[in-house]
MMTF fields as JSON, N, C-alpha, C and O atoms, coordinates in Angstrom:
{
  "mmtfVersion": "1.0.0",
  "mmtfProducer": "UNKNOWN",
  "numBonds": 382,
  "numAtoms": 384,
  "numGroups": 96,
  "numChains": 1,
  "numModels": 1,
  "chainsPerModel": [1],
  "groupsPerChain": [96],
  "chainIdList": ["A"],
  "bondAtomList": [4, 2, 8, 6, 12, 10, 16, 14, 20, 18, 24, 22, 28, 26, 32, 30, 36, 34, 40, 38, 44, 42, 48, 46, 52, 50, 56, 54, 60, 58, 64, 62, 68, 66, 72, 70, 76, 74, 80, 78, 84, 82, 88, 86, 92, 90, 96, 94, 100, 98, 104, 102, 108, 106, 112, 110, 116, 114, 120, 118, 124, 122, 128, 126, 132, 130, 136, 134, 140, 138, 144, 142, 148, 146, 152, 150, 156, 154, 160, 158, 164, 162, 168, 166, 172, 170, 176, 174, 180, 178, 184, 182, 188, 186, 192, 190, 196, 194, 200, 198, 204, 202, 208, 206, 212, 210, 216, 214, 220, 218, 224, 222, 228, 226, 232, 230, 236, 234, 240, 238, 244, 242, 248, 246, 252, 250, 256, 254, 260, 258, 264, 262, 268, 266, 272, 270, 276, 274, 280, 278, 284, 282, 288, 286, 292, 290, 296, 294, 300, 298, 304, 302, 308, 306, 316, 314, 320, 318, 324, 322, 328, 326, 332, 330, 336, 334, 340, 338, 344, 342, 348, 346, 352, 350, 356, 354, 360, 358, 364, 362, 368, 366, 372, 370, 376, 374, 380, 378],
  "bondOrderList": [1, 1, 1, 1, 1, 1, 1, 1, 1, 1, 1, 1, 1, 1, 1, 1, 1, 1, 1, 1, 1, 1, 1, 1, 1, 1, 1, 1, 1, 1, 1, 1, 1, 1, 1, 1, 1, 1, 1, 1, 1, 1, 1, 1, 1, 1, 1, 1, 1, 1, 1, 1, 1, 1, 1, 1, 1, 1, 1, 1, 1, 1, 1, 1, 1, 1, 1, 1, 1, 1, 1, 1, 1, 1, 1, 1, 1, 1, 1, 1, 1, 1, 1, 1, 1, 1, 1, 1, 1, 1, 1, 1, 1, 1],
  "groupList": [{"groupName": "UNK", "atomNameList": ["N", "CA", "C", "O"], "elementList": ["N", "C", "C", "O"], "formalChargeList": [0, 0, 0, 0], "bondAtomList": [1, 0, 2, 1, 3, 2], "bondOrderList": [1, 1, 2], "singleLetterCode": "X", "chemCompType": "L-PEPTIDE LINKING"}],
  "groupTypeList": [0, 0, 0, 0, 0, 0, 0, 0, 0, 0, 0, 0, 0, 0, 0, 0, 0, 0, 0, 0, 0, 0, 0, 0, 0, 0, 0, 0, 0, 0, 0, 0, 0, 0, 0, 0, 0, 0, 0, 0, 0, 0, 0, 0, 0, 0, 0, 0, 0, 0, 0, 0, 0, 0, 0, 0, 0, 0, 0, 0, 0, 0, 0, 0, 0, 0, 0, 0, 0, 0, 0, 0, 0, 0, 0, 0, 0, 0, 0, 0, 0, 0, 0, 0, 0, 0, 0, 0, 0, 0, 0, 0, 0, 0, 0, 0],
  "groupIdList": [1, 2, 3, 4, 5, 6, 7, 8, 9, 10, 11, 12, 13, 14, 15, 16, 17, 18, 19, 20, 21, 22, 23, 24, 25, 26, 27, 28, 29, 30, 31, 32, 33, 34, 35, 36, 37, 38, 39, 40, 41, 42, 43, 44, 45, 46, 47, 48, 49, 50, 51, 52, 53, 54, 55, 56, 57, 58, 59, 60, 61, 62, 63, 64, 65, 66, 67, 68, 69, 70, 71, 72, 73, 74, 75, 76, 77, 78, 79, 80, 81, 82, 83, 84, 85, 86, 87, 88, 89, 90, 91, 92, 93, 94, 95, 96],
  "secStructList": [7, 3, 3, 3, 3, 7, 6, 6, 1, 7, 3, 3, 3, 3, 3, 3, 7, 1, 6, 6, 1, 7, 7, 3, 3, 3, 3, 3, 7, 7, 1, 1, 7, 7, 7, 5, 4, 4, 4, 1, 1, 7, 2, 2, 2, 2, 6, 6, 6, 3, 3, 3, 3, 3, 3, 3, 3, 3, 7, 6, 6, 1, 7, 3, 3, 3, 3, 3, 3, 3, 6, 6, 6, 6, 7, 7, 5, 7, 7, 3, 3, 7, 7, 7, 7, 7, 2, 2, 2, 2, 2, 2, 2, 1, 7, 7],
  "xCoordList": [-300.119, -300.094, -301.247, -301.493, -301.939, -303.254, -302.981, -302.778, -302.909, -302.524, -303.89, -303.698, -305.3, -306.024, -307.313, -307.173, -308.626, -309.804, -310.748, -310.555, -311.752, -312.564, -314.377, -314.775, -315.057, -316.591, -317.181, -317.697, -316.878, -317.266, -316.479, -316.568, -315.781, -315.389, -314.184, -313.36, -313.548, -312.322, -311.325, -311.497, -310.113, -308.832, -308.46, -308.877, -306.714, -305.805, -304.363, -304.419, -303.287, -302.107, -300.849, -300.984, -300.114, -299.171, -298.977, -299.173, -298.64, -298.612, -297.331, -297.006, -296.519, -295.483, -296.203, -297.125, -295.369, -295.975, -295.05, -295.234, -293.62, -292.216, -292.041, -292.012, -291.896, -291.511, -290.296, -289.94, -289.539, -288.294, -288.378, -287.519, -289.776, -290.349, -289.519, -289.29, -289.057, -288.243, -289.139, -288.868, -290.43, -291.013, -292.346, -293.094, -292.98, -293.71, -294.849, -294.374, -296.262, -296.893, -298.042, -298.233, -299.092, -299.622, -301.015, -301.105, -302.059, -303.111, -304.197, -304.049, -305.588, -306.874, -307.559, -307.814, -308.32, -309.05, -310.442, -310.757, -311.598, -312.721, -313.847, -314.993, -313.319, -314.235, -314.269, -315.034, -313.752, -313.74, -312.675, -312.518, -311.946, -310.808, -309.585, -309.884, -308.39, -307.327, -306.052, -304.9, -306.843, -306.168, -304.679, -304.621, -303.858, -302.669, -302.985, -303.762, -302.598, -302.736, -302.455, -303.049, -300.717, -300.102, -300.637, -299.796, -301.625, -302.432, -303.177, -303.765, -303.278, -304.234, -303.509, -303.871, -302.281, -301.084, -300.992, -300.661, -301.35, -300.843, -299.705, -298.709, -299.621, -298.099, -297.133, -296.342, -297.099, -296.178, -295.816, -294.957, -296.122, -295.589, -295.017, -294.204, -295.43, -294.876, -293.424, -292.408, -293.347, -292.428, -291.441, -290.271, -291.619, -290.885, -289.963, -288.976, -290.602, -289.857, -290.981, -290.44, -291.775, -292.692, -293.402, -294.55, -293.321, -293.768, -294.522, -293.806, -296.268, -296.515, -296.258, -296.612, -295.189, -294.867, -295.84, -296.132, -296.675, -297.628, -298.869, -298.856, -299.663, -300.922, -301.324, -301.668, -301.275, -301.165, -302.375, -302.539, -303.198, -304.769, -305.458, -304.834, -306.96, -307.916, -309.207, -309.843, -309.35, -310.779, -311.893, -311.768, -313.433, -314.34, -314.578, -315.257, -314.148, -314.036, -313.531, -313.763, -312.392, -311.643, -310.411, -309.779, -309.798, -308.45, -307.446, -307.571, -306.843, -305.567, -304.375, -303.819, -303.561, -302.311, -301.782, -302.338, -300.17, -298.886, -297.735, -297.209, -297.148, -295.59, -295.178, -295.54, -294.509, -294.123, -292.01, -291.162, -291.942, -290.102, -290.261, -291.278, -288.938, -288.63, -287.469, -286.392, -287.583, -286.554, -285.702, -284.606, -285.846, -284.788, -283.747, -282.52, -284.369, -283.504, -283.322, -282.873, -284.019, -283.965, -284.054, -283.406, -285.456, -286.0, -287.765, -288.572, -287.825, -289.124, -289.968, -289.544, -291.088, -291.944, -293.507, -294.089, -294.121, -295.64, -295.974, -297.104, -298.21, -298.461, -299.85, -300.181, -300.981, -302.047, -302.734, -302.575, -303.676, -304.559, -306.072, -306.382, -306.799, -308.181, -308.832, -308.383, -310.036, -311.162, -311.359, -311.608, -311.174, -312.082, -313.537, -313.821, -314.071, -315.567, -315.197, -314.251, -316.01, -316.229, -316.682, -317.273, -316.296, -317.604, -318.67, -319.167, -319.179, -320.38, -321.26, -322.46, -320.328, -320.499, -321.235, -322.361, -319.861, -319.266, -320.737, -321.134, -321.344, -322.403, -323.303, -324.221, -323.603, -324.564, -325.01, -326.056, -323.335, -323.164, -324.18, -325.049, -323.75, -323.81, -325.708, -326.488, -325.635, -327.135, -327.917, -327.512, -329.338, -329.988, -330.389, -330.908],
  "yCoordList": [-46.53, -45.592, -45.914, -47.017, -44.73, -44.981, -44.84, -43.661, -45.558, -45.28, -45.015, -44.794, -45.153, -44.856, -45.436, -46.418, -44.858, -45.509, -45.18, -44.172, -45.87, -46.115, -45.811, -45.751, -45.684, -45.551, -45.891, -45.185, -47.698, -48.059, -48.399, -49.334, -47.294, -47.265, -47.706, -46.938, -48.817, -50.056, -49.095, -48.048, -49.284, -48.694, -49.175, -50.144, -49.155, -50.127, -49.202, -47.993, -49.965, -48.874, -50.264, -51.411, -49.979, -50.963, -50.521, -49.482, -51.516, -51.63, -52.391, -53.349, -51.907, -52.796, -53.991, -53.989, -55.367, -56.659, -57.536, -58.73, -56.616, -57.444, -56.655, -55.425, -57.669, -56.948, -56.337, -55.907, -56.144, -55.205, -53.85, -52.977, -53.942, -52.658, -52.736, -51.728, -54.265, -54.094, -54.278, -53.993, -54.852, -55.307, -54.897, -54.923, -54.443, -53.299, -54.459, -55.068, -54.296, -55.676, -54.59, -53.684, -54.856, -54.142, -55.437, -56.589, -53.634, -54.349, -53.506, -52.407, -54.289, -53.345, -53.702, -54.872, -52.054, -52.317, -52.1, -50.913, -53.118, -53.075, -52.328, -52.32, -51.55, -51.522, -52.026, -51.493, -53.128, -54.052, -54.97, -55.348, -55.254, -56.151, -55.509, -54.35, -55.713, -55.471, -56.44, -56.518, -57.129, -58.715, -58.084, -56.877, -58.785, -58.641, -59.157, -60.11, -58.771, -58.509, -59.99, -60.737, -60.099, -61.249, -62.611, -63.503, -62.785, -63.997, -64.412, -65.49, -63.587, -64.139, -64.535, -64.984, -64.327, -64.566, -65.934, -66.658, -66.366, -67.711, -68.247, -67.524, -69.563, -70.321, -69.839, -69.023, -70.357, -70.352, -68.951, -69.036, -67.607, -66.755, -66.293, -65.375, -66.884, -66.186, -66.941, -66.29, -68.518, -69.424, -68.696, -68.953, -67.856, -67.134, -65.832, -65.274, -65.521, -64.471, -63.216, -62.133, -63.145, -62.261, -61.069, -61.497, -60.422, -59.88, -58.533, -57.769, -58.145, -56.871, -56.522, -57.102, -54.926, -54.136, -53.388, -53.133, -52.784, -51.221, -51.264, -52.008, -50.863, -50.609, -49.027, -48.472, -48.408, -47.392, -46.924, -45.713, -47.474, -47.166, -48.219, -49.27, -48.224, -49.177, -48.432, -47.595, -49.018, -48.227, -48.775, -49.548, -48.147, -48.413, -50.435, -51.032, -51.122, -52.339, -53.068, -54.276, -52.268, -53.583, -53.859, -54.666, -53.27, -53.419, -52.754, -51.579, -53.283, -52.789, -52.313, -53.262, -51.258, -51.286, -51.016, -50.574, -51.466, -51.395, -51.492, -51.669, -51.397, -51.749, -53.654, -54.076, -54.268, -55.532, -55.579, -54.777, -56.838, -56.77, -58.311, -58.971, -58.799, -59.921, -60.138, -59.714, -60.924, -61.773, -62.124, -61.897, -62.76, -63.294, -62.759, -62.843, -62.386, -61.327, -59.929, -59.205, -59.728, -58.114, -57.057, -56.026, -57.808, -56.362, -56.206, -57.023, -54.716, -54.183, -53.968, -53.69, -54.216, -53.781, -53.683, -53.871, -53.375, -52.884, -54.327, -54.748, -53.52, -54.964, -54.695, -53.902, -55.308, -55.133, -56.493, -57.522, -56.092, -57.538, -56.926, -55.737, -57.951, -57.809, -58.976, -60.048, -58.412, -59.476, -60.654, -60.692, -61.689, -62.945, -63.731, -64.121, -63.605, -63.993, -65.499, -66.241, -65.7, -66.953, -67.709, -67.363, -68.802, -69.693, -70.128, -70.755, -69.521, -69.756, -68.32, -68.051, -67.753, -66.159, -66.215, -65.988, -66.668, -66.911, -67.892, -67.656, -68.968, -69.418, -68.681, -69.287, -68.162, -66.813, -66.351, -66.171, -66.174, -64.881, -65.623, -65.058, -67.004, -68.365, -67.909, -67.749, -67.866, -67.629, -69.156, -70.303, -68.542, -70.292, -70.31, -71.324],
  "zCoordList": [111.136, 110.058, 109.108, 108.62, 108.918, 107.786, 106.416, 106.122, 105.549, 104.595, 103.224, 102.028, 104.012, 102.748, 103.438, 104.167, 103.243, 103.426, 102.466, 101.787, 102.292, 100.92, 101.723, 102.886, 100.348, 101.053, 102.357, 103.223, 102.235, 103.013, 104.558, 105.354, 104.524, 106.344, 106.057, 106.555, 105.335, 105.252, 105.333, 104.709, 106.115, 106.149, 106.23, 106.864, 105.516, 104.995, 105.758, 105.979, 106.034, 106.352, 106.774, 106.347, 107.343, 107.861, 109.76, 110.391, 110.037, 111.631, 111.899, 111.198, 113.04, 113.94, 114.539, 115.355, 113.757, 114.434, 114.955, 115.196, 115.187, 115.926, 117.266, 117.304, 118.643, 119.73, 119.659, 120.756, 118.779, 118.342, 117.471, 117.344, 116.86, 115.991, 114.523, 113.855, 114.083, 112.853, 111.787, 110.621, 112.259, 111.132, 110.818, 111.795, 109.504, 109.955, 108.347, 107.389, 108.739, 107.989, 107.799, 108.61, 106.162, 105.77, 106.909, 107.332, 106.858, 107.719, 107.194, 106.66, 107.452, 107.11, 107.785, 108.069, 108.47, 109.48, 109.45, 109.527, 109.335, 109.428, 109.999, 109.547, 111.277, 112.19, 112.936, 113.74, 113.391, 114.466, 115.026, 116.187, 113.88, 113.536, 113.083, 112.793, 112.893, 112.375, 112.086, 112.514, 111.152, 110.641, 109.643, 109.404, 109.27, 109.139, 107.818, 107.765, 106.95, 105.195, 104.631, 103.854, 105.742, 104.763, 105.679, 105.782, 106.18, 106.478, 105.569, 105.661, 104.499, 102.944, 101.964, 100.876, 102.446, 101.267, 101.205, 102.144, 99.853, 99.404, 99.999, 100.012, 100.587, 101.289, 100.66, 101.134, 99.38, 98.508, 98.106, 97.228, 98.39, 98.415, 99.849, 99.957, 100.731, 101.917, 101.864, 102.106, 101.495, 101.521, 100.626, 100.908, 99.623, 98.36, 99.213, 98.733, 100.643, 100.988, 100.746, 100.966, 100.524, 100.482, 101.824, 101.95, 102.35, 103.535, 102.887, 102.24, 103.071, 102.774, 103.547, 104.574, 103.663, 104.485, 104.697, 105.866, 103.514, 103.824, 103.193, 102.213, 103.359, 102.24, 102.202, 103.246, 101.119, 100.968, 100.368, 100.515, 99.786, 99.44, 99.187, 99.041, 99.065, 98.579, 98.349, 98.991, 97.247, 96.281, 97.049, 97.999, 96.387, 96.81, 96.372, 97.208, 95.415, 95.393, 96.006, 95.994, 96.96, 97.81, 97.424, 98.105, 96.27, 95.607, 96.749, 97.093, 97.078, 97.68, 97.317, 96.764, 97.308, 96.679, 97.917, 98.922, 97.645, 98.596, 98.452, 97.353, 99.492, 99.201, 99.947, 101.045, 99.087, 99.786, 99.812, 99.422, 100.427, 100.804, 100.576, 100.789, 100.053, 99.932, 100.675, 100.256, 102.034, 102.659, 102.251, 102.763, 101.259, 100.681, 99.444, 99.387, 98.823, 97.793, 97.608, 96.719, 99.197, 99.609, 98.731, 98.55, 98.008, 96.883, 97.446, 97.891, 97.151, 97.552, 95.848, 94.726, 96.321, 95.41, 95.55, 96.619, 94.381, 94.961, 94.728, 94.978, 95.595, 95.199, 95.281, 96.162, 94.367, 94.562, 94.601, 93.945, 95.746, 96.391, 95.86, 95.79, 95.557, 95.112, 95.856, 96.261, 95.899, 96.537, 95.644, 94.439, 96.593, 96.025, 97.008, 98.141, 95.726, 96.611, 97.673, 97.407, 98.706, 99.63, 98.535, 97.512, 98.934, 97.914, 97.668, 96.733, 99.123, 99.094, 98.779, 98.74, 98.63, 98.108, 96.475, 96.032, 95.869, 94.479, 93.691, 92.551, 94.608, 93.872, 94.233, 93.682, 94.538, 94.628, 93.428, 92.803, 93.301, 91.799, 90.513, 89.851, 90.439, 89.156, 89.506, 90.445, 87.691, 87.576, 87.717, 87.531, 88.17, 88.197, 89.442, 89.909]
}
């Protein structure tokens, strides 16, 4: 399911990633790749029960919005992911 694509080609949506079809994980697809959202998710939120279910748009910056589910206290809510530079990106940026 597509849930949104931006200037540069990037599409974002959610995909079935259980051989039972119960579990449905937000993903964005490059062009080439179609990596699974919640592989960027901090430990400690996945450990919290956290699963992005959907991604439903992303701007020309890379901001993501979606829907997420919590395992454990079986509440849904949105969620927006933003880019963070590599680090070897990030000193790039640092003037000098």
């Amino acid at each position: 399911m597509v849930g949104g694509i931006n200037e540069a080609g990037l599409a974002v949506g959610g995909g079935n990633y259980s051989p039972g079809g119960a579990s449905w994980h937000a993903v964005l697809w490059d062009g080439t790749r179609l990596p699974d959202l919640n592989s960027l998710l901090d430990a400690s939120v996945a450990n919290a029960g956290w699963v992005l279910t959907g991604a439903n748009g992303i701007n020309d910056k890379g901001w993501i919005v979606g829907n997420a589910y919590n395992s454990i206290s079986h509440v849904e809510h949105a969620f927006l992911m933003t880019p963070v530079p590599e680090p070897e990106t990030y000193a790039l940026l640092l003037p000098g």
